[in-house]
N, C-alpha and C positions, 0 to 999 in steps of 0.2 A: 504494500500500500504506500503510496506516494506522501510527502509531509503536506500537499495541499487537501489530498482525501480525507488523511488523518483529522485534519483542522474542520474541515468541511463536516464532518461527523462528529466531533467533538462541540460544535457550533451548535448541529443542530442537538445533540442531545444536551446543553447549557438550555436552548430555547426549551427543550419540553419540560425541562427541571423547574425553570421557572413560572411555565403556564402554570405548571401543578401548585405550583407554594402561591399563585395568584390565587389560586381556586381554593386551596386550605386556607390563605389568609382571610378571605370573602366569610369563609365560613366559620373560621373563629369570630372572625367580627359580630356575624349575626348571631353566634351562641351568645356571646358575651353581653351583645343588648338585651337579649329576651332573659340571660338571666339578672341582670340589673334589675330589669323590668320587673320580675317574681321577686329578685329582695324587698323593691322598696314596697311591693304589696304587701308582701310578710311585716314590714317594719308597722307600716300603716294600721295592717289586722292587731300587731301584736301593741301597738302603745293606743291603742284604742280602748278606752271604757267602753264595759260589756252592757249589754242594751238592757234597760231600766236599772241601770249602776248609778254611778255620783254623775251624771253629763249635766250642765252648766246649762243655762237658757242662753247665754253668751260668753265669747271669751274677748280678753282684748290684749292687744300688739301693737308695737308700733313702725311704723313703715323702715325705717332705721335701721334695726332689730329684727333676727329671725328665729323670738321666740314668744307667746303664747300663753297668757295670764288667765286665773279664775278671778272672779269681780272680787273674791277678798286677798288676794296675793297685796303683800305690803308694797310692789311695786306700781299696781292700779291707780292709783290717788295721781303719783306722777304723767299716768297713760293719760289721765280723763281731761288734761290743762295742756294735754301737746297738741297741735295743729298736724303730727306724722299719725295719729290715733286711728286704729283698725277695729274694727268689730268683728266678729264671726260667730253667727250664729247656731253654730256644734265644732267639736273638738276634731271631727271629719273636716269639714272647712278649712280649718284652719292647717292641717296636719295635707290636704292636696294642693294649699297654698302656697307649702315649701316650710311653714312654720312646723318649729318645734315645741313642744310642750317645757314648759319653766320648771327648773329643779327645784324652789323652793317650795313653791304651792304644789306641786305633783300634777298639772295642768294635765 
């Protein structure tokens, strides 16, 4: 075999090596979204109050901040005199918002 056939074969099998890791990498890609996807549902199910639990008529936030108060968290008082003030009307809302629930009140 001649050093051009050599190359010429050794080319073409470089090209199919990397079709293939385009096609694997396509496919990790899409695993990896869908399972993002099923964490942040498990996060959502799992810091959710369970239905007829302690759920709140409201909660409040502020636009600032991406975290997530009951009306008596000591930080409220401050929320209710800012012009950044969020409302949300269940702990759902607020948690598809992108908000997190407050560690002091257990929000």
């Amino acid at each position: 075999m001649s050093e051009v056939e050599q190359l010429q074969q050794e080319t073409f099998q470089l090209r199919a090596d990397y079709e293939r890791l385009v096609r694997v990498i396509a496919e990790l890609g899409m695993n990896l979204q869908s399972a993002e996807q099923r964490l942040a549902e498990f996060e959502t199910e799992r810091l959710e109050p369970a239905v007829g639990g302690d759920e709140e008529q409201v909660y409040y936030a502020s636009k600032n901040r991406r975290k997530f108060h009951r009306p008596g968290c000591e930080f409220v008082p401050c929320l209710l005199t800012s012009p950044n003030l969020i409302e949300f009307s269940s702990h759902r809302e607020a948690r598809e918002a992108g908000y997190k629930p407050c560690g002091r009140c257990g929000a």
